[in-house]
VOGU-3710 file (C-alpha; in Angstrom, 3 decimals, decimal comma):
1> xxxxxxxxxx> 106,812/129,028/111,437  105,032/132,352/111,364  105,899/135,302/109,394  107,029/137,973/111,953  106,267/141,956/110,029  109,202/143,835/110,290  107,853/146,618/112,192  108,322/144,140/115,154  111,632/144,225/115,107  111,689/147,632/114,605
11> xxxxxxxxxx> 109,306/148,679/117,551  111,160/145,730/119,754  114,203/147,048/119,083  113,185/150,877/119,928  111,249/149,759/123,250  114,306/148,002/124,173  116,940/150,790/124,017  114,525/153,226/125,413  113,962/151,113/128,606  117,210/150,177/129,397
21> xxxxxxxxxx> 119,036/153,556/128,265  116,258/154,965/130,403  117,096/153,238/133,239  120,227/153,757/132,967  120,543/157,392/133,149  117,703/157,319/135,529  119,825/155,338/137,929  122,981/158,233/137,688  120,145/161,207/138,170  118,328/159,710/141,268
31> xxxxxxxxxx> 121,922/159,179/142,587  123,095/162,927/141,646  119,863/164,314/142,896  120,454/162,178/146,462  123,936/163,304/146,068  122,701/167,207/145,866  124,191/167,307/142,570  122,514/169,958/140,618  121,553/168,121/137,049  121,293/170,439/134,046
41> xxxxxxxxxx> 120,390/167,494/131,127  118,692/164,223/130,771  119,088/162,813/127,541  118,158/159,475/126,155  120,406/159,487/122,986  123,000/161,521/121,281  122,536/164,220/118,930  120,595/166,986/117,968  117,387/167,293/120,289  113,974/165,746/118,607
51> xxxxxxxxxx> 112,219/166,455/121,759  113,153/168,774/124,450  111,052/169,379/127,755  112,505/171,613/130,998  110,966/170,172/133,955  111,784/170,166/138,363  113,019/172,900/140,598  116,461/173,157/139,040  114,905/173,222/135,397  116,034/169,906/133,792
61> xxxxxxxxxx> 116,170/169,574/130,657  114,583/166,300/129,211  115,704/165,116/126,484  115,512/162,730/123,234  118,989/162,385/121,253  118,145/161,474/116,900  120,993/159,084/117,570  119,353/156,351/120,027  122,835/154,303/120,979  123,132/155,335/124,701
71> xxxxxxxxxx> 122,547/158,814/126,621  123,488/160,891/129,263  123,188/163,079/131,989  124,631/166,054/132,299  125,669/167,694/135,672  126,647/171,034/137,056  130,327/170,444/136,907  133,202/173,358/137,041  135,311/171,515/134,291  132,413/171,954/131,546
81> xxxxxxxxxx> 131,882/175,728/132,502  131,771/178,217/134,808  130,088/177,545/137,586  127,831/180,776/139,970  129,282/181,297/143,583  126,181/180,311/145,196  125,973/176,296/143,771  129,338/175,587/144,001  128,372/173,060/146,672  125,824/171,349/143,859
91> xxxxxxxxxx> 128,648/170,469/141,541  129,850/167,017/140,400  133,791/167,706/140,853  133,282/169,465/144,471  131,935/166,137/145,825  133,998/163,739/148,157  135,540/160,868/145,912  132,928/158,232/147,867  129,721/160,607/146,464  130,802/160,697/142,933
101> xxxxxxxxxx> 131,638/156,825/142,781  128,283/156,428/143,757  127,066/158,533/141,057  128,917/156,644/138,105  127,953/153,115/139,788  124,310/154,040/139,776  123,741/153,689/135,980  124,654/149,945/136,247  123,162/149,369/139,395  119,998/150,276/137,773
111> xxxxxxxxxx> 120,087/148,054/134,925  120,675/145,111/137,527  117,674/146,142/139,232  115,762/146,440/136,235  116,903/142,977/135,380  115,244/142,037/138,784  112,265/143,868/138,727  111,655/142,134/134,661  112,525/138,643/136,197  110,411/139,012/138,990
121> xxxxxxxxxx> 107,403/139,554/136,752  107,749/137,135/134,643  108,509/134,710/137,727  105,065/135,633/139,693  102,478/135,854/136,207  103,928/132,571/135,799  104,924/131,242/132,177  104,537/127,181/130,317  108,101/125,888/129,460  109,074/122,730/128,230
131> xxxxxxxxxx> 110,338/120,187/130,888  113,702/118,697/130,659  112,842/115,287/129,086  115,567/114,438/126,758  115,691/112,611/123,988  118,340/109,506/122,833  121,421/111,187/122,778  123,603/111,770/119,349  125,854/108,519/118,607  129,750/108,940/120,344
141> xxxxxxxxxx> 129,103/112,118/122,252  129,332/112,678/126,223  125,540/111,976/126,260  125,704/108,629/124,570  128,834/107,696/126,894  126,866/108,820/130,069  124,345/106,711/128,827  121,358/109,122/128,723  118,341/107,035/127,560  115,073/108,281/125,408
151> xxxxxxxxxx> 112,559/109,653/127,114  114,159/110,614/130,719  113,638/113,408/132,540  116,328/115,331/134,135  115,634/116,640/137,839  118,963/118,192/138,784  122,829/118,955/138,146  124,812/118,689/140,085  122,280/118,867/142,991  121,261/122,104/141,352
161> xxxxxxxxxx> 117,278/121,401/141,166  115,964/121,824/136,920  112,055/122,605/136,575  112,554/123,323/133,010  114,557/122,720/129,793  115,919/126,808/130,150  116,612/125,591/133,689  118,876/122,621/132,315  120,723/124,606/129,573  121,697/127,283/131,980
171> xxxxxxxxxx> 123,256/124,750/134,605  125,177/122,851/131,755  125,995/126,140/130,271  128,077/127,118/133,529  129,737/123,683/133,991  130,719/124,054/130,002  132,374/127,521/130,350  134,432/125,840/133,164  134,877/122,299/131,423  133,857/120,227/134,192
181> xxxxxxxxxx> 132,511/116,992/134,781  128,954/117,146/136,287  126,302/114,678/138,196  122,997/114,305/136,490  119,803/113,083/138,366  117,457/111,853/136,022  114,151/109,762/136,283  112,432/107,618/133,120  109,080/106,743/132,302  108,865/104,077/134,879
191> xxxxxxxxxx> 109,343/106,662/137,499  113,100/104,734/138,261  115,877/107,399/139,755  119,024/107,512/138,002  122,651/109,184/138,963  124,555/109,564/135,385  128,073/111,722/135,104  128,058/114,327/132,383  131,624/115,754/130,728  130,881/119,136/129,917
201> xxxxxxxxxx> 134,193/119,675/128,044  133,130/119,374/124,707  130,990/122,784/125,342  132,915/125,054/122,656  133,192/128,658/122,430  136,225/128,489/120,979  135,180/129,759/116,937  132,089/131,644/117,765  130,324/129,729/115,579  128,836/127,082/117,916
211> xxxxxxxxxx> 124,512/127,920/117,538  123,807/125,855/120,123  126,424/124,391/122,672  124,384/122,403/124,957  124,266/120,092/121,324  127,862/119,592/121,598  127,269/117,604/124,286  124,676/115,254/122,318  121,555/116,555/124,296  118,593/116,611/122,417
221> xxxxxxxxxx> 114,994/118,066/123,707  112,400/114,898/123,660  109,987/115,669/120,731  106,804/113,266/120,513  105,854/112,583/117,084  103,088/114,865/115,719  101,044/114,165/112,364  102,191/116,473/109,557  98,992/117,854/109,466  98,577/122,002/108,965
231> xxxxxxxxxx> 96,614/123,413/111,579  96,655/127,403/110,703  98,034/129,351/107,711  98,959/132,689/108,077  97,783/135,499/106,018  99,465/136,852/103,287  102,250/133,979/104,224  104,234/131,781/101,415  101,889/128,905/102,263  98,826/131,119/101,860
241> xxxxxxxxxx> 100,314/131,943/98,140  100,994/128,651/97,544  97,350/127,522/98,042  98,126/125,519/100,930  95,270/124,979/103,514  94,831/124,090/107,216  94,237/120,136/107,214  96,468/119,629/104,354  98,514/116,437/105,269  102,705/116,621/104,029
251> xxxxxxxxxx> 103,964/113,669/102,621  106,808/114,776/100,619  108,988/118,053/101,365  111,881/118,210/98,713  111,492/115,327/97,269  111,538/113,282/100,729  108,883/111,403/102,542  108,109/112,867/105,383  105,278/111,135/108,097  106,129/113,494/111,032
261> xxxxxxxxxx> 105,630/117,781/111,574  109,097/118,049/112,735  110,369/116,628/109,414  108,416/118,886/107,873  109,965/121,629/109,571  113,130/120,568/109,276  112,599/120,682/105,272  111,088/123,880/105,139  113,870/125,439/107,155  116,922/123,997/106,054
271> xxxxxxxxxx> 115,729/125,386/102,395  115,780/129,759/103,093  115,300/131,560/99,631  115,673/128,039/97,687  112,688/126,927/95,908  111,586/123,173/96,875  108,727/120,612/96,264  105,496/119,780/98,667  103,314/117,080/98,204  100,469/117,498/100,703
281> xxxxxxxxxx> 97,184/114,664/100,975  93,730/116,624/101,011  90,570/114,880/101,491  92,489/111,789/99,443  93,691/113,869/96,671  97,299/114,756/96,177  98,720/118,220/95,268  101,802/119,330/94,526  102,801/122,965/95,311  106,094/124,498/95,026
291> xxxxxxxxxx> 107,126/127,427/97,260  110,684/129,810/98,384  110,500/129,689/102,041  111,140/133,448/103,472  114,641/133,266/105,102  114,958/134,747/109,026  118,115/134,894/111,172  117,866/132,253/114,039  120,614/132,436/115,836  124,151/132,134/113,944
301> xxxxxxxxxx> 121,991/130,708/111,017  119,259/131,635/108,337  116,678/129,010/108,136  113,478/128,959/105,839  109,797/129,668/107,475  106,618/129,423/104,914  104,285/130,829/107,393  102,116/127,732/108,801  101,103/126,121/112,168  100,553/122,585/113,324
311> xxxxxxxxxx> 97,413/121,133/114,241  97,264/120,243/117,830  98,384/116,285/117,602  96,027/115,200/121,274  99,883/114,059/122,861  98,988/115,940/126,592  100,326/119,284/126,962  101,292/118,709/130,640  103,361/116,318/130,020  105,405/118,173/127,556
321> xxxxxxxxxx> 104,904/121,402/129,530  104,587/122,435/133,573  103,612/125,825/134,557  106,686/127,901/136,193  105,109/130,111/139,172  106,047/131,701/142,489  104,865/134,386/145,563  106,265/137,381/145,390  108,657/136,665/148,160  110,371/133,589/145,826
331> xxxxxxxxxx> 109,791/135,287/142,765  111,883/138,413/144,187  114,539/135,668/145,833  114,659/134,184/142,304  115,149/137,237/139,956  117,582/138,221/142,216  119,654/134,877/142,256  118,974/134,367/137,986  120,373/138,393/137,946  123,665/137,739/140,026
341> xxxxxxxxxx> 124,720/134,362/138,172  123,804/135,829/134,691  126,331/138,869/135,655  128,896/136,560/137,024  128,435/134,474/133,566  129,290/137,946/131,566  131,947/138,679/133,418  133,336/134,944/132,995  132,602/134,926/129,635  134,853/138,402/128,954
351> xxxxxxxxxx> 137,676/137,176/131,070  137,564/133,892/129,165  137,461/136,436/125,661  140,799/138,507/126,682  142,657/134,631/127,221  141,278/133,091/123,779  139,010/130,177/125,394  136,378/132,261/123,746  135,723/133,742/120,369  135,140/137,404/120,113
361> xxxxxxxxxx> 132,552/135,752/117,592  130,522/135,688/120,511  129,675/139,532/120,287  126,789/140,803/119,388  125,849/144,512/117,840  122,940/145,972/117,297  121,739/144,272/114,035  121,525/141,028/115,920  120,008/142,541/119,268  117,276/143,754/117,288
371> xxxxxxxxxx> 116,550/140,626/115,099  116,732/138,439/119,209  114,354/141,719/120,507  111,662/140,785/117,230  111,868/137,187/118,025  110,943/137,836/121,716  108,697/139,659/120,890  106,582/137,657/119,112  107,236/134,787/121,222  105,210/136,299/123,640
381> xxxxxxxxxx> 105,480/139,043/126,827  107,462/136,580/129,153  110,328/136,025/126,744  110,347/139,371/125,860  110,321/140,481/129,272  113,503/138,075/129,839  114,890/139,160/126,948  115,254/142,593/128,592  116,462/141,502/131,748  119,590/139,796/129,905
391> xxxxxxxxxx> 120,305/142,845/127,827  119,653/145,014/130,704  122,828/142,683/132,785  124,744/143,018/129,204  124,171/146,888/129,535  125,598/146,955/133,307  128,199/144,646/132,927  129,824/146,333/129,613  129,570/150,057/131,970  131,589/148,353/134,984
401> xxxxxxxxxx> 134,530/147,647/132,477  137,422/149,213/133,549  137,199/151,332/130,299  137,841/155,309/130,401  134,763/156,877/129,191  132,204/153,602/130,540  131,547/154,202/134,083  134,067/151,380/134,975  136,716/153,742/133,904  135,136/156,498/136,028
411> xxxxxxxxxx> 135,550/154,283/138,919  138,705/153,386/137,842  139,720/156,800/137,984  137,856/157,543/141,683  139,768/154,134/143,141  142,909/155,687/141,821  142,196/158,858/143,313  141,738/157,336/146,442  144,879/155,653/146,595  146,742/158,559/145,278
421> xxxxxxxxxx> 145,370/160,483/147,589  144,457/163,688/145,206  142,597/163,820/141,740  144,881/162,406/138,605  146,260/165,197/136,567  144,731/166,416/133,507  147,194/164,717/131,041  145,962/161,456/132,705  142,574/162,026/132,086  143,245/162,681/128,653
431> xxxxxxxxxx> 145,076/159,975/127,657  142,849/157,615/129,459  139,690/159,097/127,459  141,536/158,944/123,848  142,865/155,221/125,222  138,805/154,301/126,213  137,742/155,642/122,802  139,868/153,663/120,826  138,708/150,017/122,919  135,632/151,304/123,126
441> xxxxxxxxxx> 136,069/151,618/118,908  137,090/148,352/118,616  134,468/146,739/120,630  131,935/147,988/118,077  133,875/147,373/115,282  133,885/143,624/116,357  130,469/143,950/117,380  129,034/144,911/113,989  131,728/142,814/112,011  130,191/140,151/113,692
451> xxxxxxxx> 126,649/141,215/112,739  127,520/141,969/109,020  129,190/138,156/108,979  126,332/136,361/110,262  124,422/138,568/107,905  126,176/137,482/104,933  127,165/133,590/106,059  123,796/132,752/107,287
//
């Protein structure tokens, strides 16, 4: 429930778009440079120059845009300008159709190797994550009727092996998008095997709204009880205001009885900006404190946070926990696998968009990227780390649209080309670029609509 300073989301947010538009760009100059394309500007945002380098044999210029939301780079090309005798053979449009495809595919490419190269770290330092022991499943939904029981682990789906609870969600996730019915291998306390059958089809994108969709399905994370004891306040926090101190025990938030920390959390963050009651036991005396819990985006909601920790309760860690490792032979197998199913996913998930089975609810802009970057963040390198790799497959997947002005609409253009056998005229061109300016339009206006709404409806 810690405070997290603004400036994290800010500085999240900036070393995020940096990377990745980085990347990006880097991945069309290595290719232009292979290519013997002659590159004139590197730019990592849009806009007049705040920093402006020339570097290389062909004088580069390296560049930072004021407006951060993307880049470019810039090649010698005869349709910008004119172009000297002597490097006529070093421009873009003078390149066989295959050369130039592989030019425009490079940006993309390079955000799915980035995506790799993050996973891969995160996959050999190793990270704790929360094993998939589940907890008695919500009366009348699939997980009830499958008869999930307290306290069982889950070891696979659908033969699909599950280390983890992020392991878990991601194979239910799939068999949700496509509504199917799935095995579950799960073991209880006793150490007893069990084969249960799972109906995914209650997984619903449908309003955009859903915060969690693995909960449609009546799944719920085991959570041992734990004292409602405070273990760390931090500075300058609500609870530090409030006079509360570590050791403090909670026996009433809101006007409730509470006798375990996750009902304590579950008062504190279902009240955001609302002031509400706490009765807390120290050293046998009772105190009453009343407090406005600081309000933080989590997800498609705004729950409250007062800034406090639990005290460690003695329940083992490794049983709660296990410690995710490999070599650097499986960790590079791994990322590579997680990369290609997470791109897949995207690309399911748009399809799914352009039918209706999905909400365009589901986009994100840049307001929520940010808040998800700060949250990372301050979770720690590893999630941050993954959080990268997912926006980096975002970033590659929304350029291989078949979009005029996005590098899929490049290579729309090239495949065209190809079958035509000759460039498309110029008319062409130009209607396709005012045509990929307008979806392109739309897809942020969505994108930020969607921010501004979960914004405003919490």
């Amino acid at each position: 429930m810690g405070s997290i300073h603004p400036g994290v989301y800010l500085a999240a947010f900036a070393v995020a778009l940096g990377v990745l538009i980085f990347f990006h760009e880097l991945g069309h100059f290595v290719a232009a440079r292979a290519c013997g394309v002659k590159v004139i500007k590197f730019s990592v945002g849009f806009g007049r120059a705040v920093f402006s380098r020339r570097f290389g044999r062909d004088g580069t210029e390296w560049a930072l845009g004021i407006f951060p939301l993307g880049g470019y780079v810039r090649m010698l090309d005869e349709r910008e300008g004119p172009v000297p005798e002597g490097e006529l053979h070093r421009a873009f449009n003078r390149q066989a159709v295959g050369r130039r495809m592989a030019i425009v595919a490079a940006g993309p490419l390079a955000n799915f190797a980035l995506a790799i190269l993050l996973y891969w770290g995160v996959f050999v330092g190793g990270v704790d994550e929360l094993r998939p022991i589940l907890a008695k499943p919500a009366e009348g939904s699939p997980a009830a009727t499958a008869e999930i029981a307290d306290g069982e682990e889950l070891k696979s789906v659908d033969g699909q092996r599950v280390d983890t609870w992020s392991d878990a969600r991601w194979a239910l996730l799939k068999a949700g998008v496509d509504r199917r019915t799935v095995v579950l291998e799960l073991v209880n306390r006793k150490g007893e095997i069990a084969f249960r059958r799972l109906d995914t089809s209650a997984v619903s994108f449908a309003d955009g709204e859903t915060r969690d969709p693995i909960k449609d399905l009546g799944l719920r994370l085991f959570r041992p009880r734990i004292s409602p004891v405070i273990g760390q306040v931090a500075d300058g926090s609500v609870a530090q205001k409030a006079g509360l101190r570590p050791g403090d025990r909670f026996l009433e938030v809101g006007g409730k009885e509470v006798g375990d920390w996750n009902e304590v959390a579950s008062g504190i963050r279902a009240a955001p900006g609302r002031e509400i009651l706490l009765v807390v036991d120290r050293a046998g005396e009772e105190i009453a404190v009343r407090v406005v819990p600081t309000g933080y985006n989590d997800g498609n909601a705004t729950v409250g946070r007062i800034g406090i920790a639990v005290r460690e309760s003695g329940h083992p860690r490794e049983a709660l926990f296990v410690r995710v490792s490999y070599g650097p032979l499986e960790a590079a197998v791994k990322a590579a696998g997680q990369t290609w199913e997470t791109t897949v996913f995207s690309f399911a998930m748009i399809g799914r968009m352009l039918t209706g089975e999905v909400s365009w609810r589901n986009l994100s802009g840049p307001v929520t990227i940010a808040d998800y970057a700060g949250q990372s963040a301050s979770l720690g390198a590893s999630h941050y780390l993954r959080f990268l790799a997912l926006i980096s497959i975002s970033l590659g997947v929304l350029n291989l649209l078949p979009i005029p002005i996005l590098d899929g609409g490049h290579l729309m253009y090239y495949s065209a080309e190809i079958i035509k056998g000759g460039p498309l005229s110029e008319r062409a061109m130009e209607i396709g670029q005012q045509i990929g300016l307008l979806l392109l339009g739309l897809l942020m206006v969505f994108a930020f609509y969607n921010d501004i709404y979960r914004l405003v409806s919490g």
